[in-house]
C-alpha positions as CSV (number, residue, x, y, z in Angstrom):
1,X,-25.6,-93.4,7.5
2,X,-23.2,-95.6,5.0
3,X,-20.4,-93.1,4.1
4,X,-18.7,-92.8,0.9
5,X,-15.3,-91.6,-0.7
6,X,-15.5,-90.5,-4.3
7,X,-13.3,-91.5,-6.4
8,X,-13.4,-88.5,-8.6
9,X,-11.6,-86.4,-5.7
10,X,-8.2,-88.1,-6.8
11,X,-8.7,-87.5,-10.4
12,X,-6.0,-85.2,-10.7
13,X,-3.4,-87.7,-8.6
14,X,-1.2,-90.5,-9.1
15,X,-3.2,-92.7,-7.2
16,X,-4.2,-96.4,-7.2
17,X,-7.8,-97.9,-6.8
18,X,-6.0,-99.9,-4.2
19,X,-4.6,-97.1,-2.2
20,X,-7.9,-94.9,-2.4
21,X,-9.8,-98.4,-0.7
22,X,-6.6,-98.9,1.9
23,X,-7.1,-95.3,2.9
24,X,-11.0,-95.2,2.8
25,X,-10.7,-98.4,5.1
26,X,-8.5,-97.0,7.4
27,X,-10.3,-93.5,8.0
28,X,-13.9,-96.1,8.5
29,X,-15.6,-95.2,5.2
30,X,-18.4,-97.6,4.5
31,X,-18.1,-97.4,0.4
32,X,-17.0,-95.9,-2.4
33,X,-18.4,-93.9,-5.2
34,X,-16.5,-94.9,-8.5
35,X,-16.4,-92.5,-11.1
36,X,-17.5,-94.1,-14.4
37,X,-14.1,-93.1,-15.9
38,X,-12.1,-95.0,-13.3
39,X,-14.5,-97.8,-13.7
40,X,-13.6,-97.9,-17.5
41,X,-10.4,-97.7,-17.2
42,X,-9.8,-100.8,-14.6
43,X,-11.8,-103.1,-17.0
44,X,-8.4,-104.5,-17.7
45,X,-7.3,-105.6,-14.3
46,X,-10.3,-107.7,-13.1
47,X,-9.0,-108.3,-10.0
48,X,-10.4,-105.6,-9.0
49,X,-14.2,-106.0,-8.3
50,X,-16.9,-106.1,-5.8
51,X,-15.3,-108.7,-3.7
52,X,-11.5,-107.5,-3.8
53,X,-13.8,-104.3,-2.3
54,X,-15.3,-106.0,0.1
55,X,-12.3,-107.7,1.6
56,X,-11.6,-104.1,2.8
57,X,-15.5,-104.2,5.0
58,X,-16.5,-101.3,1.7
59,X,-18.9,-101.8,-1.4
60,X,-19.8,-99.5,-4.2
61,X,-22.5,-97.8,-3.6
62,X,-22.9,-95.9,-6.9
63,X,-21.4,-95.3,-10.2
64,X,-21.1,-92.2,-11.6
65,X,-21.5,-91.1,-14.9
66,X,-23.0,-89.1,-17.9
67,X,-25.3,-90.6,-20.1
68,X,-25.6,-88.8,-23.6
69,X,-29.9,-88.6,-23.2
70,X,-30.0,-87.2,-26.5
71,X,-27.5,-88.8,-28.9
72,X,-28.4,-91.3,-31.2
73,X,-30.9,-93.9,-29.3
74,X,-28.8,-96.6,-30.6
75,X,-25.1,-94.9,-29.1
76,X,-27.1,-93.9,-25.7
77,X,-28.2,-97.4,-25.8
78,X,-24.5,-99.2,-26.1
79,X,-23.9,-96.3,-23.2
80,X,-26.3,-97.7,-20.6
81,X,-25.4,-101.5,-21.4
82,X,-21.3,-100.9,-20.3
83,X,-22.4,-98.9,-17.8
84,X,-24.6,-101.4,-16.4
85,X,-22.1,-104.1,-17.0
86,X,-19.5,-102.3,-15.0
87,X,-21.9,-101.5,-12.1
88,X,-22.7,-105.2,-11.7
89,X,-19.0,-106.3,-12.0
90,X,-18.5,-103.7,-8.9
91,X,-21.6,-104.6,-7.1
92,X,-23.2,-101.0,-7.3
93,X,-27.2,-101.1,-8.3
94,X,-26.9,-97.5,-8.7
95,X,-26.2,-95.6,-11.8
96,X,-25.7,-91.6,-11.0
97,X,-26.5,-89.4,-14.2
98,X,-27.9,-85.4,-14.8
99,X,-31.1,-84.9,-16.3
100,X,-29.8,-83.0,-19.3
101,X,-27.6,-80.1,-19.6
102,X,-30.4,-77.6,-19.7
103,X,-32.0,-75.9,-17.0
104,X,-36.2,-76.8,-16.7
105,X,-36.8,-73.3,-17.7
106,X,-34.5,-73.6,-20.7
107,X,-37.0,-76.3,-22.6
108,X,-39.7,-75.9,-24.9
109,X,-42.8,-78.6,-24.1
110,X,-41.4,-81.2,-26.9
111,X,-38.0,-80.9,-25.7
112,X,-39.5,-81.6,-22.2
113,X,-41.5,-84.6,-23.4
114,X,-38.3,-86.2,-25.1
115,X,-35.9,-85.8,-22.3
116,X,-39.0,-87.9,-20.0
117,X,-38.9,-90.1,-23.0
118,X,-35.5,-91.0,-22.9
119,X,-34.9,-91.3,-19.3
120,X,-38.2,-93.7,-19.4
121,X,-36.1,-95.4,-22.3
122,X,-33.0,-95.5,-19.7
123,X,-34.7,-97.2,-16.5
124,X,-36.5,-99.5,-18.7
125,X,-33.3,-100.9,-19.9
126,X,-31.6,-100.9,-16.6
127,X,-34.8,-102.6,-15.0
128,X,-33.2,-106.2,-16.0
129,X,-30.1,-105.7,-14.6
130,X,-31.6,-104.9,-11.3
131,X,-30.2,-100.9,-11.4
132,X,-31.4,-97.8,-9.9
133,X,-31.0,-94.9,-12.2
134,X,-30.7,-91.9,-9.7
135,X,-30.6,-88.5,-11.2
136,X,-28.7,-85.4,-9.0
137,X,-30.1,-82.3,-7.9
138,X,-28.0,-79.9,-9.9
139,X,-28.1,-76.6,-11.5
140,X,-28.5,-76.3,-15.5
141,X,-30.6,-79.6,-15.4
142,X,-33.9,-80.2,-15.2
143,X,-33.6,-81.0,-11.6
144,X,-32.9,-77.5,-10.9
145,X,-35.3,-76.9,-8.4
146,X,-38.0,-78.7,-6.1
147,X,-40.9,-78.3,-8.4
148,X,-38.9,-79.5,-11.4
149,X,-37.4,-82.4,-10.0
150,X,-41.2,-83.4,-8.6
151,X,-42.6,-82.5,-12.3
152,X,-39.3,-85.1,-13.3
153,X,-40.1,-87.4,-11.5
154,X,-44.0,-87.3,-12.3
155,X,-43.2,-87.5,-16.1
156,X,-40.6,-90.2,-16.5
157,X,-43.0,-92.4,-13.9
158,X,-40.5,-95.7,-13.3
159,X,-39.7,-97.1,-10.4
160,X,-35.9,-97.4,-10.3
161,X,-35.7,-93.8,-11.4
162,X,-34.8,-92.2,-7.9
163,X,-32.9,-89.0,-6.4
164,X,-29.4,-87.5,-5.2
165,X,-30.2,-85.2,-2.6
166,X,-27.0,-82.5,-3.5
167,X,-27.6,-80.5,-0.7
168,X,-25.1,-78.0,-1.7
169,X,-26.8,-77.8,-4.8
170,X,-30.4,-77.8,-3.6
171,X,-29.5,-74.9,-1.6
172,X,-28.0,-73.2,-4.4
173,X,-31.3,-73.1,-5.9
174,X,-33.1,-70.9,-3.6
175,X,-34.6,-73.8,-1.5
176,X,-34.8,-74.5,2.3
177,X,-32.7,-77.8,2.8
178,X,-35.5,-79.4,5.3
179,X,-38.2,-78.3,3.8
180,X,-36.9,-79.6,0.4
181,X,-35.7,-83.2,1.7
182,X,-39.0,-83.6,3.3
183,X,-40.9,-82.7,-0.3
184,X,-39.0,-84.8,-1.9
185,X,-37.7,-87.8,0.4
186,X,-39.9,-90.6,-1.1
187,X,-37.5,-90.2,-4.0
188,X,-34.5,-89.8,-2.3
189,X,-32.0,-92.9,-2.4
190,X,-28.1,-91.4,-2.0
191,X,-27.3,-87.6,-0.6
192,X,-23.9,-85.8,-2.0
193,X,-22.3,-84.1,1.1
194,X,-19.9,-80.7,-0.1
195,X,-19.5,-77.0,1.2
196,X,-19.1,-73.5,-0.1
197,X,-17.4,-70.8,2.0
198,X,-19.7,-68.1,0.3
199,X,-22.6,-67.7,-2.9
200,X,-20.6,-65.5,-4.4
201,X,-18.1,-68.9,-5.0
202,X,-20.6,-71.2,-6.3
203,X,-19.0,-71.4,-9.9
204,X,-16.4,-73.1,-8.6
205,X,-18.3,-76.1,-9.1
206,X,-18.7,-75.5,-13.0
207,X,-18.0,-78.3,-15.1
208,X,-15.4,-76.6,-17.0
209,X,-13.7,-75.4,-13.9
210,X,-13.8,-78.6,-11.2
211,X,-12.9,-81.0,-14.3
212,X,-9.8,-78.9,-14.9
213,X,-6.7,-79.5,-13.2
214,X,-5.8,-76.3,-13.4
215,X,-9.1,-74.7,-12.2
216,X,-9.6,-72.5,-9.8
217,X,-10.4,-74.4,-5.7
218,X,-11.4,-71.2,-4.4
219,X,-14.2,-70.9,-1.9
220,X,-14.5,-74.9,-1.4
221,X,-14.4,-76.1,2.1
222,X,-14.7,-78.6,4.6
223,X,-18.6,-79.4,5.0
224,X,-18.6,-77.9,8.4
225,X,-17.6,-74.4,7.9
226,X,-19.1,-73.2,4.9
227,X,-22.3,-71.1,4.5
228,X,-24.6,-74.7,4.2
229,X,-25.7,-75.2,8.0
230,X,-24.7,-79.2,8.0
231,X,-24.4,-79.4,11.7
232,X,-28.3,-78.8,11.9
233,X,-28.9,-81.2,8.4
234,X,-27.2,-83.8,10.2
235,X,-29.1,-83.5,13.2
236,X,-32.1,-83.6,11.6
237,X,-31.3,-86.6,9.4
238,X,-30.1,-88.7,12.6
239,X,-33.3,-87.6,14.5
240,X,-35.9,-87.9,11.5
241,X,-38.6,-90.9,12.7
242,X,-38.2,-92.8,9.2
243,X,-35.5,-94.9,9.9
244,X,-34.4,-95.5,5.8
245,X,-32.8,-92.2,6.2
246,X,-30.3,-93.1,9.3
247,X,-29.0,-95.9,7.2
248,X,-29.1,-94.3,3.6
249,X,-25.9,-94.0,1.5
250,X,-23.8,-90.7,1.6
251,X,-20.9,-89.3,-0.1
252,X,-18.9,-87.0,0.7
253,X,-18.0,-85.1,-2.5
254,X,-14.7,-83.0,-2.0
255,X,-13.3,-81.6,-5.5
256,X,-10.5,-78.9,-3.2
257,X,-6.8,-79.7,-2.4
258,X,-5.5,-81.8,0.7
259,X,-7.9,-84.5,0.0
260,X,-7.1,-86.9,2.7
261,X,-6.6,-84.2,4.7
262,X,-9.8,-82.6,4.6
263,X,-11.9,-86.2,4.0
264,X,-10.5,-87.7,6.6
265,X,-11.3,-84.8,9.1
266,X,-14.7,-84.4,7.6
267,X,-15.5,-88.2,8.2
268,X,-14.0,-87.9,11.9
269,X,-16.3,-84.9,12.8
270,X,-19.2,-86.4,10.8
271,X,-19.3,-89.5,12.9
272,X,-19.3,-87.3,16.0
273,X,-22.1,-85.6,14.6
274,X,-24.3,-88.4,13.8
275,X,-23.0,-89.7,17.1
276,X,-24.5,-86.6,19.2
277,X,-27.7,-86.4,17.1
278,X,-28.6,-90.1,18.8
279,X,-27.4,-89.4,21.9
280,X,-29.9,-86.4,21.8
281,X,-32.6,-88.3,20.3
282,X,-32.0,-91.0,23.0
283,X,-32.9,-88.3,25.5
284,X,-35.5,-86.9,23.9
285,X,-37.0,-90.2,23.7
């Protein structure tokens, strides 16, 4: 599995683009995920680019961002084209967005039809530049649940329209986490790796509260000791017989305090993990 650092974790510290990829290097991430607003904002210093990342052994493995499905097709349009000019200039063929901000029970049949329509609209216009448009398993969007994210998927019907497994947020939903990679694996190209110490805590990860530097952390934790069972996910993923899943792109997505801290421990105990999982399948075998 390629493991990646968000960028997003340090958006509420003084930190450099330089000193997040010295530090990713050093703890043996394989990427980073840049957040579309750190993207933008390093436009100016050029330097800075796919192979300035690579001279540190890590690539980009996705941007992420928010694209405004149902604005004005002409100001989601201009959207998509810097997007997809920044995701070439860091080498990333993946372009992370939600399906909406409305859940798929929230939506009337038209309003369904014109969401499909414009994320149709979207891959078609990233087809050219070579990008992946991957949409994330999240609450109050129409990937809200297995069966909506398959009806998604059935509706908007492109080929470089694929999935970010959440798996926090795929359990949130109600859903069994194997069961609910195995439904919908053939879609699946990046997973997003984060904890919760309880349910009751799942607010946390509100977009009014995690953007907020002054939002509550409460209930987040280390991936290994919250109430998601990613000791057993991991095990399955390193012991699963299609091989594209051992060397898929991960990130791990840590919003809490102590970031380097808690990353860096995370990767370490990850890698021993993954590590086990083949030494078991190598018996097994």
């Amino acid at each position: 599995m390629n493991l990646s650092v968000c960028t997003i974790t340090f958006r509420h510290q003084l930190i450099s683009i330089a000193e997040i990829a010295s530090w990713a290097q050093r703890n043996h991430f394989q990427g980073i995920e840049l957040w579309g607003a750190h993207a933008k904002n390093l436009v100016e210093q050029a330097q800075y680019d796919q192979h300035w990342l690579a001279d540190f052994g890590l690539k980009t493995s996705m941007l992420s961002d928010y694209l405004p499905l149902l604005a004005e097709e002409r100001v989601l349009y201009h959207k998509v084209q810097l997007l997809a000019r920044l995701a070439r200039h860091w080498g990333s063929r993946k372009l992370r967005t939600f399906a909406g901000s409305d859940g798929s029970a929230d939506l009337n049949e038209q309003q369904r039809d014109q969401l499909f329509a414009r994320l149709q609209l979207v891959c078609d216009w990233l087809e050219p530049h070579g990008i992946n448009l991957v949409i994330e398993t999240h609450p109050k969007t129409y990937a809200d649940s297995v069966a909506a994210t398959q009806e998604l998927f059935a509706g908007v019907d492109r080929n470089n329209m694929q999935l970010n497994f959440d798996v926090l947020h795929v359990w949130e939903s109600g859903a069994e986490i194997i069961p609910a990679l195995e439904a919908l694996l053939p879609l699946i190209n990046h997973f997003h790796f984060k904890n919760i110490s309880d349910a009751a805590h799942l607010s946390v990860f509100a977009p009014d509260n995690v953007y907020a530097a002054a939002g509550t952390r409460e209930g987040m934790v280390p991936i290994f000791e919250g109430a998601v069972d990613y000791a057993g996910f991991i095990d399955y993923l390193q012991q699963h017989p299609n091989p594209r899943l051992h060397h898929m792109d991960a990130s791990l997505e840590w919003f809490g305090n102590h970031c380097k801290k808690v990353l860096g421990r995370d990767r370490y105990l990850l890698q021993l993990q993954q590590q086990n999982a083949l030494s078991n399948r190598g018996i097994a075998g």
